[in-house]
Rosetta silent file (secondary structure, phi, psi, omega in degrees, C-alpha in Angstrom):
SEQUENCE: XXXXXXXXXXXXXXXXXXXXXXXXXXXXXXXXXXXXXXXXXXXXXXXXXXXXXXXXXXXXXXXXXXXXXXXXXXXXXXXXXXXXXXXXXXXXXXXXXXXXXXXXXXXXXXXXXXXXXXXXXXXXXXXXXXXXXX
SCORE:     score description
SCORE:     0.000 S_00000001
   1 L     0.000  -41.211 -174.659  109.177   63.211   77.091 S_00000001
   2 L   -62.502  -45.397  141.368  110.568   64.698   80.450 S_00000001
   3 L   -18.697  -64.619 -179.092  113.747   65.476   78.248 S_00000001
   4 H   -87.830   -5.785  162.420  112.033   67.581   75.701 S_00000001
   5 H   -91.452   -3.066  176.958  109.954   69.398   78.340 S_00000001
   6 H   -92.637  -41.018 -165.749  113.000   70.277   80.045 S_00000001
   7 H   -56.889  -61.393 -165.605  115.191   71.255   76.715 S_00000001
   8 H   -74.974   -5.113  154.783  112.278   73.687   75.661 S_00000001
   9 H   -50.637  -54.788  171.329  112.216   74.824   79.121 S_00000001
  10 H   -64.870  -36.002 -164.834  115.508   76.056   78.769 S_00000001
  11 H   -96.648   -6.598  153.549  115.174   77.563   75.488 S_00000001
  12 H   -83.550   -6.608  179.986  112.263   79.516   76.777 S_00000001
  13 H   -66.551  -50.773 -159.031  114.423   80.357   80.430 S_00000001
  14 H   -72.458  -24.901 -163.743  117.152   81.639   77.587 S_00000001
  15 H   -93.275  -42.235  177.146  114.895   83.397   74.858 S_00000001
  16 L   -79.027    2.025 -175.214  112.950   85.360   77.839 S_00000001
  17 L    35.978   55.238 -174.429  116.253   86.011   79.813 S_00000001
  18 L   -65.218  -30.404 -178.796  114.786   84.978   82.583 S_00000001
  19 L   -83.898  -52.316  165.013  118.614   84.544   84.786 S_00000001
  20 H   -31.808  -69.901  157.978  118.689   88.112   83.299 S_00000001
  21 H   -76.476   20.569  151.748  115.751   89.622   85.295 S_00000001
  22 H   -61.056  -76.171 -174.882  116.426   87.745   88.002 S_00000001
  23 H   -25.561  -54.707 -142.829  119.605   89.746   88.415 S_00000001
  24 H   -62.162  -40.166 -123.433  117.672   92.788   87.821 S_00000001
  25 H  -104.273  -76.157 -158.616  114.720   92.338   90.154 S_00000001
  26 H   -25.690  -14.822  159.924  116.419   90.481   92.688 S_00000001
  27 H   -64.648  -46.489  151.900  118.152   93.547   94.228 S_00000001
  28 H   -59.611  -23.912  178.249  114.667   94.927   95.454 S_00000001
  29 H   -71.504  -67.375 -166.721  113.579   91.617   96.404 S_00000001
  30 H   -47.923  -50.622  175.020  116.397   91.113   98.714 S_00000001
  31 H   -26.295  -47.995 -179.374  116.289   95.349   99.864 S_00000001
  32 H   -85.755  -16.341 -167.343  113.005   94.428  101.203 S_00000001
  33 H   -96.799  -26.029 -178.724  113.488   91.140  102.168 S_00000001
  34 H  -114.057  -53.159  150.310  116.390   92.355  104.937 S_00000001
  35 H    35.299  -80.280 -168.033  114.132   95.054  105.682 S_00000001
  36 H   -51.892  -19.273 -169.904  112.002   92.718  107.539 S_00000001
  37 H   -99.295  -19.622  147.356  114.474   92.133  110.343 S_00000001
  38 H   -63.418    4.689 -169.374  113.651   95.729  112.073 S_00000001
  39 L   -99.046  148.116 -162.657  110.322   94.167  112.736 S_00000001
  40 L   -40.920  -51.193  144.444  109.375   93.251  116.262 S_00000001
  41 L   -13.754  -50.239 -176.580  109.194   89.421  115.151 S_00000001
  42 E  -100.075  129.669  159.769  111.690   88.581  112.715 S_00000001
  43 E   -54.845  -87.797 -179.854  114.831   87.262  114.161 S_00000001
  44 E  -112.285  123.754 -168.179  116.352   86.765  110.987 S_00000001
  45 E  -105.841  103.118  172.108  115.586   88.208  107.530 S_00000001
  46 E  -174.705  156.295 -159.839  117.758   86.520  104.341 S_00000001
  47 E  -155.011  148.772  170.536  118.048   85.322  100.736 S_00000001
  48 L   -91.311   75.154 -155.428  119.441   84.627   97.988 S_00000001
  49 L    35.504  -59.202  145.437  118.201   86.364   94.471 S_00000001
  50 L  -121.879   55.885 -165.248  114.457   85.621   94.725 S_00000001
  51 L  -132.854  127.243 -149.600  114.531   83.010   96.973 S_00000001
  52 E  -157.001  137.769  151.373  113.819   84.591  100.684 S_00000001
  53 E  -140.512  172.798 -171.771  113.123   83.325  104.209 S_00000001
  54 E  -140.742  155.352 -172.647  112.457   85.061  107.634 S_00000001
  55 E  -102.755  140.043 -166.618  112.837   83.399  111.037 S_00000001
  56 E  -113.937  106.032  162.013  109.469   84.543  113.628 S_00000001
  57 E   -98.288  164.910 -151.175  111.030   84.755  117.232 S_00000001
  58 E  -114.169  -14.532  172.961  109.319   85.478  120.664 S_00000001
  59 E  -169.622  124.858 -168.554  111.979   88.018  121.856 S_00000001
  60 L   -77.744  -62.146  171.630  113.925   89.746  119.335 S_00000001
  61 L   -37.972  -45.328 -171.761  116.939   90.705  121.278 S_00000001
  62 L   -93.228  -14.313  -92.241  117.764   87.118  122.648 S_00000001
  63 L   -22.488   72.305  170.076  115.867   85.772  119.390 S_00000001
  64 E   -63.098  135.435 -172.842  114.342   82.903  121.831 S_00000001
  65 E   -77.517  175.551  157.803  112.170   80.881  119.758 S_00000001
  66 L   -72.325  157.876 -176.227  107.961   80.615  120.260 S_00000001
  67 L   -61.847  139.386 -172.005  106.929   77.422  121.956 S_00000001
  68 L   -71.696    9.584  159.641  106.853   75.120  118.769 S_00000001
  69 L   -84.999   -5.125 -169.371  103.100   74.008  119.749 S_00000001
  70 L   -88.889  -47.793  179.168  101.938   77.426  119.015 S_00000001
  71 L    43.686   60.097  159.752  102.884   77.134  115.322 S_00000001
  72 H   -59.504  -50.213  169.660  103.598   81.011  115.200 S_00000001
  73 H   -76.597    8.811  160.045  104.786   80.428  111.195 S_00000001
  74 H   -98.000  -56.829 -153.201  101.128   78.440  110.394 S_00000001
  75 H   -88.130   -5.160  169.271   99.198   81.342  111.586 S_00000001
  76 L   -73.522  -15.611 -177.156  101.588   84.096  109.741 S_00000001
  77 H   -60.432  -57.337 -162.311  101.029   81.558  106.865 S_00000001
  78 H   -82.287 -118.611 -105.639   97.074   82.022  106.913 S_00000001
  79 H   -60.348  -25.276  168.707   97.298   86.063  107.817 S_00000001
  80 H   -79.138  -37.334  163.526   99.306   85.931  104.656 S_00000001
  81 L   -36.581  -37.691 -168.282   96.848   84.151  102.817 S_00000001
  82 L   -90.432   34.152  174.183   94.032   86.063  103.826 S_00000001
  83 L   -92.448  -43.399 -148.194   96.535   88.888  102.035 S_00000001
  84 L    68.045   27.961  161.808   96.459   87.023   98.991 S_00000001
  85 L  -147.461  147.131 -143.607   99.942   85.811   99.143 S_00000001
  86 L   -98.716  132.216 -175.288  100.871   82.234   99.368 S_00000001
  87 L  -143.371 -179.831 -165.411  104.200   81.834  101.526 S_00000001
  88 E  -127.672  148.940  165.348  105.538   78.112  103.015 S_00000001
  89 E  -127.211  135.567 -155.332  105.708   77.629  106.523 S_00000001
  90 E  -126.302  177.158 -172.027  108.450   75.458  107.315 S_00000001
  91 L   -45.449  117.479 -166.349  109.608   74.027  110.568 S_00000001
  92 L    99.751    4.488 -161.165  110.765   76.766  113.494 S_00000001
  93 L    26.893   77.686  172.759  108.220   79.195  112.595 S_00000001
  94 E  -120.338  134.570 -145.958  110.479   80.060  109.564 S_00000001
  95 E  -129.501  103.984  163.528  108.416   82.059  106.413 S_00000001
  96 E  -119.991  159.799  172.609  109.958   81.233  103.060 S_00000001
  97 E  -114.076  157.889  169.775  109.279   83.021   99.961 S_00000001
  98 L  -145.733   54.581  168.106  109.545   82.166   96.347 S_00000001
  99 L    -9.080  148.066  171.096  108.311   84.377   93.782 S_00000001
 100 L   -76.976  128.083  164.083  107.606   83.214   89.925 S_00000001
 101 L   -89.078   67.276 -156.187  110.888   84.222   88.470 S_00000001
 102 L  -140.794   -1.161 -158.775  108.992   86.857   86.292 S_00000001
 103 L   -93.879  150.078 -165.931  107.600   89.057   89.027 S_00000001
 104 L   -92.099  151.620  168.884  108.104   92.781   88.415 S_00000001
 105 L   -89.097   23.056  156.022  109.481   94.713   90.681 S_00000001
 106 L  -109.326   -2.486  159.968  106.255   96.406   91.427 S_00000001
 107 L  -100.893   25.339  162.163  104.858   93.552   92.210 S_00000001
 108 L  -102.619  -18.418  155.320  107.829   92.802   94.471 S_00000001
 109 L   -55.306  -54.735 -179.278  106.792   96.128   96.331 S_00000001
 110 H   -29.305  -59.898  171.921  103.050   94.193   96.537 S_00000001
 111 H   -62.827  -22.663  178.243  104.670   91.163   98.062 S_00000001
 112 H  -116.745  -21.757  160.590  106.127   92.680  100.669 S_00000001
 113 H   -53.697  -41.864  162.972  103.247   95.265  101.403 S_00000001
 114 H   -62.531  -66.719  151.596  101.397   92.525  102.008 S_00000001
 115 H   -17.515 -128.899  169.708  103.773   90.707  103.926 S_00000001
 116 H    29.331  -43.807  166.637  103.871   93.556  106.343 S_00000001
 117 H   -71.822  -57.311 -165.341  100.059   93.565  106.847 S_00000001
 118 H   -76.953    0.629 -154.237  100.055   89.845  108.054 S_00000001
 119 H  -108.691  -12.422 -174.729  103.178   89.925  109.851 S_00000001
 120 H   -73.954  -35.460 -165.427  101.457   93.265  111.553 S_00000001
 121 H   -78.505  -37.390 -174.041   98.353   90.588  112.199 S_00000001
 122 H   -71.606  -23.455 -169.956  100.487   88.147  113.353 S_00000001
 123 H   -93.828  -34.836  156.786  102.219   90.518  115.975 S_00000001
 124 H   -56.951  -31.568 -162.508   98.537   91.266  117.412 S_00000001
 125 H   -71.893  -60.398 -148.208   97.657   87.596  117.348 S_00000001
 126 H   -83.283   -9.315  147.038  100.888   86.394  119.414 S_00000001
 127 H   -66.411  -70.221 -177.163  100.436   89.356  121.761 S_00000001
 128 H   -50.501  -26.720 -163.336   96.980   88.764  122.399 S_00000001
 129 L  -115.563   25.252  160.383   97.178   85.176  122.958 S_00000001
 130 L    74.148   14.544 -167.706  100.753   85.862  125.311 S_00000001
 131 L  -126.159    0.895  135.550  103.013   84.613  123.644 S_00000001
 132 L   -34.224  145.438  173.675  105.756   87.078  123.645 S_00000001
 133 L   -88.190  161.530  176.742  108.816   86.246  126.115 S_00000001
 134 L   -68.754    0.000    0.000  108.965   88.912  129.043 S_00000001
């Protein structure tokens, strides 16, 4: 069964050209996606065709991490959420994204307007609560 759900997987990846808009979209994804690395926060911005992560450091210049007890990448997780977009927060206060590879590129504008809002929420929170380095 797992066979024939993958094989018709494929033939709908192939009939929708799905590696095809990938290509397309994926230039704007990334454009936006390295963007993100002027912002007071992100360390590191980078990806691979819609596949995207950002690193959240405490002083951009040395990029010294936040104390890892802080879990600076759980609460940009929830400020994205209350965005309405779902992002992973992985170990290192590292943000990855993964779009359905279908998303338009105006909703790849969406995605990172939103981004932008929480990571703006996130740069009041970790101010407020001190936890920039000097």
């Amino acid at each position: 069964v797992a066979s024939a759900v993958a094989l018709r997987t494929i033939e709908i990846y192939q009939r929708r050209d799905i590696v095809g808009h990938v290509r397309h979209v994926a230039p704007a994804f990334l454009k936006r996606l390295r963007a993100l690395a002027e912002h007071p926060l992100v360390g590191e911005a980078n990806g691979v065709g819609l596949i995207g992560g950002i690193e959240l450091v405490a002083d951009k210049k040395t990029k010294q991490n936040f104390d890892g007890t802080r879990q600076v990448g759980a609460a940009c997780s929830r400020f994205c959420e209350e965005e309405g977009l779902i992002v992973r927060a992985l170990l290192g206060d590292r943000i990855a994204l993964c779009p359905p590879l279908v998303i338009t590129e105006q909703e790849i504008a969406d995605l990172f307007d939103r981004l932008e809002r929480a990571l703006a929420k996130t740069l009041d929170w970790v101010t407020k609560e001190k936890l920039l380095a000097a």
